[in-house]
C-alpha positions as CSV (number, residue, x, y, z in Angstrom):
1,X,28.8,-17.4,-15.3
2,X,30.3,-15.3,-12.2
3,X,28.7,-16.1,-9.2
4,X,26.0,-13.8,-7.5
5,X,27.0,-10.9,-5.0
6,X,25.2,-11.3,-1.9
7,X,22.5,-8.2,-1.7
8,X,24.2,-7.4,2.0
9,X,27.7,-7.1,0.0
10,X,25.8,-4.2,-2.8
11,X,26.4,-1.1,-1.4
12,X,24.4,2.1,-3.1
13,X,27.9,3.3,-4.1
14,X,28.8,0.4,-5.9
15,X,25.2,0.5,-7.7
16,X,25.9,3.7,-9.0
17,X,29.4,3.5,-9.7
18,X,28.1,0.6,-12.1
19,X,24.8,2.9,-13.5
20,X,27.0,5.6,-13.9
21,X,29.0,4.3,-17.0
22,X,26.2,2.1,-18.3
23,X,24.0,5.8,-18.3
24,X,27.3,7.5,-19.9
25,X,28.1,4.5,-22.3
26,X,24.3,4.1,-23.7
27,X,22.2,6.4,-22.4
28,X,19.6,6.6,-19.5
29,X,16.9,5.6,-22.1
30,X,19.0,2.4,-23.3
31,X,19.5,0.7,-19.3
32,X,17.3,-1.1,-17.7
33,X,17.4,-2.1,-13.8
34,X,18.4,-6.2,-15.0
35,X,21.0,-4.9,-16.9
36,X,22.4,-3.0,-14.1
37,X,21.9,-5.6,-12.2
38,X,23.8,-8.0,-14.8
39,X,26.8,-5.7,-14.7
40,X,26.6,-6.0,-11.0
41,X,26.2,-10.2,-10.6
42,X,23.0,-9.6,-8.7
43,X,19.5,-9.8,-8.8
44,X,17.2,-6.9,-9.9
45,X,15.5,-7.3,-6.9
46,X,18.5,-6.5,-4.9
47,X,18.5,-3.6,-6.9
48,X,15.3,-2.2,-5.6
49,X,16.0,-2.8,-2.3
50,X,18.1,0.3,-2.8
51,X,16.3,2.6,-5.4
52,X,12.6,2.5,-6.4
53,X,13.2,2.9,-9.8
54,X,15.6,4.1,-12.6
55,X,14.9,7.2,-12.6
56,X,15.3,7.8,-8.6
57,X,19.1,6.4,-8.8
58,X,19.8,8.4,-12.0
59,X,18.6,10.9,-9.7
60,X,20.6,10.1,-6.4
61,X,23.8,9.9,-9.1
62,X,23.5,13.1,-10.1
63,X,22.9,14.4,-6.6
64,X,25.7,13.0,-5.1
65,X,28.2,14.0,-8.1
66,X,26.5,17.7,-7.7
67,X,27.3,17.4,-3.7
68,X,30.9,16.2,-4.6
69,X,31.2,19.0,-7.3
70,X,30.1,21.7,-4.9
71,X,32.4,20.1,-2.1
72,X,35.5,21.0,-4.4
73,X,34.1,24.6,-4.6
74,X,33.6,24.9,-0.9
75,X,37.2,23.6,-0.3
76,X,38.2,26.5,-3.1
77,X,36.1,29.2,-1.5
78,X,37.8,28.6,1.9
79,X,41.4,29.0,0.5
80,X,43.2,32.2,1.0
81,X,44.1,34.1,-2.1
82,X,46.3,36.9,-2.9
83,X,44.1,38.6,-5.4
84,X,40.5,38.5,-6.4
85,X,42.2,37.5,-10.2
86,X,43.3,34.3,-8.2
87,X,40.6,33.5,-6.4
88,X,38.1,33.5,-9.5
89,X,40.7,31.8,-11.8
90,X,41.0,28.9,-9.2
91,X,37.5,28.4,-9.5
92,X,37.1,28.4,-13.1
93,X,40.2,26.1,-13.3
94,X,38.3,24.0,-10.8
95,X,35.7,23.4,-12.3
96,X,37.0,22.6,-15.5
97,X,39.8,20.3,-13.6
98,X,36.3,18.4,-12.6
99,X,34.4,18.5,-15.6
100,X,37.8,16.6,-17.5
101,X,38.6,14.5,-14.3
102,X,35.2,13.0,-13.6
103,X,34.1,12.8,-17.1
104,X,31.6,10.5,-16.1
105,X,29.7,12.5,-13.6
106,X,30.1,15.9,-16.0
107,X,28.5,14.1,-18.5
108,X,25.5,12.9,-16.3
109,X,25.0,16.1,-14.6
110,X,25.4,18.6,-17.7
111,X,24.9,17.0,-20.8
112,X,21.6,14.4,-20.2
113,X,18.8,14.8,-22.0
114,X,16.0,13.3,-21.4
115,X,12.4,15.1,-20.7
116,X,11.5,12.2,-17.4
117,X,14.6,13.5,-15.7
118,X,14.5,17.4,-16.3
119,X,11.8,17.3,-13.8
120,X,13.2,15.4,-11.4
121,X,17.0,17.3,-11.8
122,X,15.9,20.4,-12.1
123,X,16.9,21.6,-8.2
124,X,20.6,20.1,-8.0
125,X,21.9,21.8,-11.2
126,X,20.2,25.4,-10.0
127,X,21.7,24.8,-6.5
128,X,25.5,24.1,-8.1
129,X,25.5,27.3,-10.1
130,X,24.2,29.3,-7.7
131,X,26.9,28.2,-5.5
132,X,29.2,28.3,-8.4
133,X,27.3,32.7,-8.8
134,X,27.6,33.0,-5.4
135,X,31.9,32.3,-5.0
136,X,32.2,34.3,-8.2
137,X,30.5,37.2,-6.7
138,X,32.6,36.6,-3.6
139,X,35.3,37.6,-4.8
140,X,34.3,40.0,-7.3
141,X,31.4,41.6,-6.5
142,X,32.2,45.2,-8.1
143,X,32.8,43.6,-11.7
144,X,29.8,40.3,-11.0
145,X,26.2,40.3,-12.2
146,X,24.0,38.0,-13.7
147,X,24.7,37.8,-17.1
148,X,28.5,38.0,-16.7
149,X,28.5,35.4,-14.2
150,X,26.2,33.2,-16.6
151,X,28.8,34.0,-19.4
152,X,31.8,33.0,-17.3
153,X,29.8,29.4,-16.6
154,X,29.0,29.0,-20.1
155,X,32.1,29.6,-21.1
156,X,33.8,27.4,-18.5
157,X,30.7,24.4,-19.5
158,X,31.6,24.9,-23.1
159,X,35.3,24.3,-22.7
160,X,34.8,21.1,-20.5
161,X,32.0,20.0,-23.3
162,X,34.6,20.1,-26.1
163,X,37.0,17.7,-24.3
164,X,34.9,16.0,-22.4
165,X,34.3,13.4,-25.0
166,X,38.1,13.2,-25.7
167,X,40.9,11.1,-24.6
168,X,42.2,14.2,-22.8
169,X,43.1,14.5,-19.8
170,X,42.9,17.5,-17.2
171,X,46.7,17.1,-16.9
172,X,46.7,16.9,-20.6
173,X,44.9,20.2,-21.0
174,X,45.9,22.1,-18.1
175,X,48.0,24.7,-20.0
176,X,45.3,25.4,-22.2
177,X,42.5,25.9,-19.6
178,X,45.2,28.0,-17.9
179,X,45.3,30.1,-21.0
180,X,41.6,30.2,-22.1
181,X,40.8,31.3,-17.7
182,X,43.4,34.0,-18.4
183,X,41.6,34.9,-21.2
184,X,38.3,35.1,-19.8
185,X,39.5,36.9,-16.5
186,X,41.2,39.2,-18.7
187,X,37.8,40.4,-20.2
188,X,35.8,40.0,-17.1
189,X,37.9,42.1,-14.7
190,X,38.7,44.8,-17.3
């Protein structure tokens, strides 16, 4: 049996690095704190000397991957572009570049389901897209409104979905997402 980490040594990253892929590998209903705690050679106590309870680091997960997700937008929004066709290409190529990079944290933050935690992440994913409506309108605000801007994400959310549970790579499927953005610019600055 591996020896126990010290609870000074357990850093909240490192708790939910762990909880992150047990959530992704069996669901948020089938992990309990122990086993967490198991994958982490500590305590359960120690555990709780961090987070309350499951749900509240399910829920400081998904915030934090929802902050690092709209921290890559930021760092797109304040990047010069040539054309407004660049600028809202490089954000849908962003985001899909995140959703197939950090397959773990896509899968927490978008595709969950579970009725204890839609109350509790409601806010996070209704800040992300509004940052996510906001940069598109940005930088097209003649050919943005709601529901175009609501079909770009969907279309965007559906393309990471279909890979996400692949072997693919963002590398691996960077000419296509090229293709499919060029595709969906194409029709939503016509």
């Amino acid at each position: 049996m591996a020896p126990r980490k010290k609870d000074t040594e357990l850093t909240k990253e490192a708790i939910m690095n762990a909880a992150r892929e047990l959530f992704v590998i069996k669901g948020y209903e089938h992990v309990s704190m122990r086993e967490i705690a198991k994958e982490l050679h500590c305590t359960h106590g120690a555990l709780y000397y961090h987070f309350q309870n499951k749900a509240e680091l399910f829920y400081k997960i998904v915030q934090t991957d929802f902050q690092f997700l709209d921290g890559l937008l930021e760092k797109v929004l304040q990047a010069s572009y040539s054309s407004k066709e660049e600028a809202v290409k490089t954000i849908l190529l962003k985001f899909i570049e995140f959703g197939l990079t950090y397959k773990s944290h896509y899968k927490l933050m978008f595709l969950t389901q579970n009725l204890e935690l839609d109350m509790l992440m409601e806010q996070e994913p209704n800040k992300s897209y509004e940052r996510f409506a906001q940069a598109i309108f940005q930088f097209a605000p003649d050919k943005a409104n709601p529901t175009v801007i609501w079909c770009l994400f969907l279309a965007v959310s559906g393309f990471v979905t279909k890979y996400v549970q692949t072997d693919a790579e963002y590398k691996d499927m960077e000419g296509l997402a090229e293709q499919y953005v060029a595709f969906l610019i194409k029709g939503f600055l016509s």
